[in-house]
C-alpha positions as CSV (number, residue, x, y, z in Angstrom):
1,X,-18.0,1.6,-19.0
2,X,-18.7,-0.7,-21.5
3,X,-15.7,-3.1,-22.4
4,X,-13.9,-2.7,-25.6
5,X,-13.9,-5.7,-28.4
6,X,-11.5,-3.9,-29.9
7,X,-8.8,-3.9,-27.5
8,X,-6.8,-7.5,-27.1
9,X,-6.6,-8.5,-24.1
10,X,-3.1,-8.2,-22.1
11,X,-1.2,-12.1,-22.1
12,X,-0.3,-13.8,-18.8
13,X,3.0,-13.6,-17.9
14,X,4.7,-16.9,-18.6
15,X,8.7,-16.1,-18.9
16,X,9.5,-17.4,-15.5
17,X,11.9,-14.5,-15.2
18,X,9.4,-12.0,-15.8
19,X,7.0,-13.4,-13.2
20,X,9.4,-13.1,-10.6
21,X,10.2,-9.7,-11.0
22,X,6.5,-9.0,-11.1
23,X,6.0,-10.9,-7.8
24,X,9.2,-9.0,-6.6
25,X,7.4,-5.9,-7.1
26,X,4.4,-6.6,-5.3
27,X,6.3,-8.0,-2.2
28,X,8.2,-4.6,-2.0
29,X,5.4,-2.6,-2.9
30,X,3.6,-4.7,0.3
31,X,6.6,-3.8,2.9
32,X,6.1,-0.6,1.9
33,X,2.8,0.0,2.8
34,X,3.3,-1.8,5.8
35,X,6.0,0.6,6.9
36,X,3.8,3.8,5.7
37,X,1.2,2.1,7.5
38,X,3.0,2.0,11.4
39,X,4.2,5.3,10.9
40,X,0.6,7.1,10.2
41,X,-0.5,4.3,13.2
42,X,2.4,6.3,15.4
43,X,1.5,9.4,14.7
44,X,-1.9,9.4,15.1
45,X,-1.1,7.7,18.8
46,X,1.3,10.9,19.0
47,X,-1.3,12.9,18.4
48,X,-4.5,11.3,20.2
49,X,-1.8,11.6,23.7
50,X,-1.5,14.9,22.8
51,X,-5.1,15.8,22.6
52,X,-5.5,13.9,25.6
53,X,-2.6,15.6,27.7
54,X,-4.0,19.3,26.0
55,X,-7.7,18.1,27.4
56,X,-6.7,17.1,30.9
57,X,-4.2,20.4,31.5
58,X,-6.9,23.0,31.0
């Protein structure tokens, strides 16, 4: 995809209050992948055992 002369080009952020918020956003945004991220980890432990445990029993 080509880039577009025509289209100006977004301005940094200088408001300091503005940049904060932004950088607020992206720290929450980060915890909440992390979180997402140790409970797919958990269940997928969950469900390897379980495999396990199924494979073992019969």
């Amino acid at each position: 995809m080509a880039y577009d002369d025509e289209e100006p080009e977004p301005e940094p952020l200088r408001d300091p209050e503005k940049l904060e918020q932004s950088q607020a956003r992206i720290r929450e945004l980060y915890e909440v992948r992390r979180t997402v991220l140790r409970w797919v980890y958990a269940g997928l432990a969950v469900l390897v055992i379980v495999i396990v445990v199924l494979a073992l029993t019969r």
